[in-house]
N, C-alpha and C positions, 0 to 999 in steps of 0.2 A: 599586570599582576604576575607573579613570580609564581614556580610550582614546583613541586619536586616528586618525585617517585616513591610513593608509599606503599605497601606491603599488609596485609596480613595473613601468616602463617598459623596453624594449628600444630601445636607441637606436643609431644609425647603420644602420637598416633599418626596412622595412616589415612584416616579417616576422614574425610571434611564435615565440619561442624562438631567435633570432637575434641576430646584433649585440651588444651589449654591456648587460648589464641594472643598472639602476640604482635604487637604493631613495628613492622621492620622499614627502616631506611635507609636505603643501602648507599647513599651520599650525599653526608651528612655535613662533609666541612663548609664551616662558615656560616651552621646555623647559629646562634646565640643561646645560653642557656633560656630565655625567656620565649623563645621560639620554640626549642624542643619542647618547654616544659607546655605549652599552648597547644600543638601537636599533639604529645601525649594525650590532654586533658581531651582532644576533639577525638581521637581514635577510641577512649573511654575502657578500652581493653586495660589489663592490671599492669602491664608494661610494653611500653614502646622501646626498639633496640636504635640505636643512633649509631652508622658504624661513618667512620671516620678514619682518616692516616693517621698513622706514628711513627715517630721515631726510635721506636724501643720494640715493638713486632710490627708482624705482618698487616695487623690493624689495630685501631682503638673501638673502643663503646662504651656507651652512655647509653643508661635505662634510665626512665621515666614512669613513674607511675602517673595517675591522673594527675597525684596533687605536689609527689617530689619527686628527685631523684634518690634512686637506690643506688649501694656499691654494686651489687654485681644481682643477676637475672638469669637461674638454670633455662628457664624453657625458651626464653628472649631470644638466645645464646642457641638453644637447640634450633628455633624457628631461622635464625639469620644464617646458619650454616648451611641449613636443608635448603633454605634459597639457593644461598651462595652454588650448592652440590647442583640444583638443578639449571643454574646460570653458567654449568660448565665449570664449575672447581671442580679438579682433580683430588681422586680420594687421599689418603695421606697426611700427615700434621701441618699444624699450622700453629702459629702463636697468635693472641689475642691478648691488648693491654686493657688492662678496666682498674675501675678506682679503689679496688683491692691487689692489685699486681699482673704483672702478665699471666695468664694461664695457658696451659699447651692443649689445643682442640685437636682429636682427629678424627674423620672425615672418612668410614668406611665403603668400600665400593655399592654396598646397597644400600645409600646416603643416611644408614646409621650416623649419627652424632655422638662421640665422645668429648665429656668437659670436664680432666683433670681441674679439680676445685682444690681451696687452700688446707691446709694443714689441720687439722680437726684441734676445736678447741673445745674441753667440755669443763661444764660445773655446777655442782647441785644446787639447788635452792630451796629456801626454806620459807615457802607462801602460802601453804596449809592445804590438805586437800578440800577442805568446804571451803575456800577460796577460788579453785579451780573450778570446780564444779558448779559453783554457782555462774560463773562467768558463760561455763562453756552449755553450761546450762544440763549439765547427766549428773548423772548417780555417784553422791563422794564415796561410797564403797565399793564402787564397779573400778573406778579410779583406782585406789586405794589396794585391792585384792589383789590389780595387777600389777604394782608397781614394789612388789616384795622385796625383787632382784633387782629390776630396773625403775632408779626412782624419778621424780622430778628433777627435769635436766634444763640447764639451758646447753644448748648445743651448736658449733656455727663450722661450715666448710667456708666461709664467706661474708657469709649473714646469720647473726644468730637469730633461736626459734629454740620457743620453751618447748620441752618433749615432754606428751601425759600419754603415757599408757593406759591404755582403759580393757576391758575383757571381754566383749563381746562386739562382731560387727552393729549387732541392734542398738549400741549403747552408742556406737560411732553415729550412725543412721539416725537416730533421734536426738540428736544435742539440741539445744535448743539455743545458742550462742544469745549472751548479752553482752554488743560489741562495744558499748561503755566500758561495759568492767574490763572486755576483754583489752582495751586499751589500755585503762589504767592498769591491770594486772601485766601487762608487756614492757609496759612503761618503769613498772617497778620493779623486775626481776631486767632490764636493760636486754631486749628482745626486741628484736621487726614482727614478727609474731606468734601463734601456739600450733604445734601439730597435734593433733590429736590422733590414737591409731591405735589398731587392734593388730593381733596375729590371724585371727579371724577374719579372714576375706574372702572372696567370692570365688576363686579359680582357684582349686588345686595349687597349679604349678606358685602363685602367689608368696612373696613371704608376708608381708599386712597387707592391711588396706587404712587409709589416711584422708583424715582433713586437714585443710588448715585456713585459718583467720588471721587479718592480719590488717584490721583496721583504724591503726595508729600510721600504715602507708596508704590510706588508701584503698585498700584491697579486703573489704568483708572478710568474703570467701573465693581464695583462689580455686580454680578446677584441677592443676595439675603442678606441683612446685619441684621445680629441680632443684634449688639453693635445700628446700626444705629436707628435704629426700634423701641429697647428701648428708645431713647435717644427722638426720636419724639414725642413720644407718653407721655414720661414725658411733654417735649416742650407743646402738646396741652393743657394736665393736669394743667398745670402750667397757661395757659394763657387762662382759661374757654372755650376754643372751646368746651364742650360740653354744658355750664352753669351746670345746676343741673342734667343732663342724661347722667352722662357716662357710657358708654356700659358698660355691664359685662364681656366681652372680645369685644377686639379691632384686625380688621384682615385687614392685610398689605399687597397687591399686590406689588411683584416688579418681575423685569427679565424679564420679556416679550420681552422689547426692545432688548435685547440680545439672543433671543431664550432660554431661563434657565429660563421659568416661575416656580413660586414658593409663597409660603404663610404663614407668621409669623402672630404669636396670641402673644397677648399680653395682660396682664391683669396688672393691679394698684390697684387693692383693698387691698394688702398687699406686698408693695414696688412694685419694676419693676420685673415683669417674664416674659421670652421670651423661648415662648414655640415654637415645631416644629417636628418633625419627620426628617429620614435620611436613604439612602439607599445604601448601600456600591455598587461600579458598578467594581473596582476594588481590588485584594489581592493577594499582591506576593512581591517580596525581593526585596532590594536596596542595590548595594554597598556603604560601606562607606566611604568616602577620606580620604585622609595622612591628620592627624593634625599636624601642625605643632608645637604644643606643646604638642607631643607624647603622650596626655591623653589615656589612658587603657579604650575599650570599654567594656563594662559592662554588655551592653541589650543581 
């Protein structure tokens, strides 16, 4: 029986059992897509990272949610780094190919993670606020009051994610998600899934606090989203939520509501980075299943 070295790290904290856990394997050539995606499905976490050689950077990856593959994976990417950092990478940049392009990762000496993500792309949509509301199951007015300046967005550093302002932590705290609708309403604005988020969070220093759903991949309710995070914070960018004062780092409460609290930074002053830290809680072997097109594993 064949085996390979699997991983899981908890990323966007230092914490173990925290943050957002991510399934890493850190040699992956030659497994087959039907392999990863079985893997994936057995690790049951929102994504498993696949890292692999390339020809075009320093490495390749492939993320796997239970039931697909995704392009690209903030916290996957933050968890496979923080390995990498404590397997002895040296801090510094590095490149990373994924199925959105290469991206430039760097690797702080106190195994901080930076993930240079793609070019922000935004655009509004027009799906009603008792559409949203009802999906996400709050208040079309609490929706609707906050969304004066900044409106319903879809938004993507990578992956796109429908952006709902809403005005109260308690209104974020109590949604009531109907992951039906919430499909089909992601499905119809052409979105992986919804952020939802207040400016009202729990810590001071804080700029929101967020959820996000995302059950057309897979993924309910993620604990901590890097892709998503970026993707907001270009959103605000974009639509002057700060006018002339944007922070010089911007920090994102999410997970609470799931017990997996957790904290992304985020800076814009030279493209989208999503930074974070990650902390391995498990390391031990997996078997690998029959492919069915007898591909030769490699790792």
């Amino acid at each position: 029986m064949e085996t390979i070295r699997i991983l899981q790290v908890d990323a966007f904290t230092d914490e173990p059992l925290t943050g957002n856990p991510a399934g890493v394997v850190p040699s992956a050539d030659g497994l087959s897509d039907d392999q990863m995606q079985a893997i994936a499905a057995e690790m049951a976490v929102s994504e498993t990272a696949f890292l692999r050689s390339s020809e075009n950077a320093d490495r390749r990856v492939r993320y796997f949610t239970p039931t697909q593959e995704v392009d690209l994976c903030g916290h996957a990417t933050i968890g496979s780094f923080a390995h990498l950092h404590d397997e002895g990478l040296e801090a510094g940049s590095t490149t990373l190919e994924t199925n959105v392009g290469v991206l430039e990762i760097e690797v702080a000496e106190d195994g901080t993670v930076w993930m240079t993500q793609d070019d922000p792309s935004i655009r509004e949509v027009d799906v009603g606020y008792d559409r949203v509301a009802d999906a996400l199951g709050v208040d079309a007015a609490a929706l609707e009051g906050a969304s004066a300046d900044i409106p319903l967005a879809v938004s993507s550093t990578g992956l796109p994610f429908l952006i709902a302002p809403i005005t109260y932590l308690s209104d974020v705290g109590s949604a009531e998600p109907d992951m039906t609708a919430i499909e089909a309403l992601t499905d119809a604005v052409d979105a992986a899934g919804v952020y939802l988020f207040s400016f009202d969070a729990l810590e001071p220093e804080s700029t929101l606090h967020g959820r996000m759903f995302a059950p057309g991949a897979g993924v309910p309710e993620d604990p901590v989203t890097g892709t998503a995070s970026g993707a907001v914070c270009a959103y605000l960018d974009h639509f002057g939520a700060f006018d002339d004062d944007l922070p010089e780092e911007l920090r994102l409460e999410q997970g609470h509501y799931v017990d997996r609290p957790g904290l992304v930074r985020v800076r814009l002053d030279d493209g989208v980075q999503v930074g974070g830290r990650g902390v391995t809680v498990l390391d031990g072997s997996i078997a690998v299943p029959e492919d069915d097109e007898d591909e030769i594993l490699e790792a």
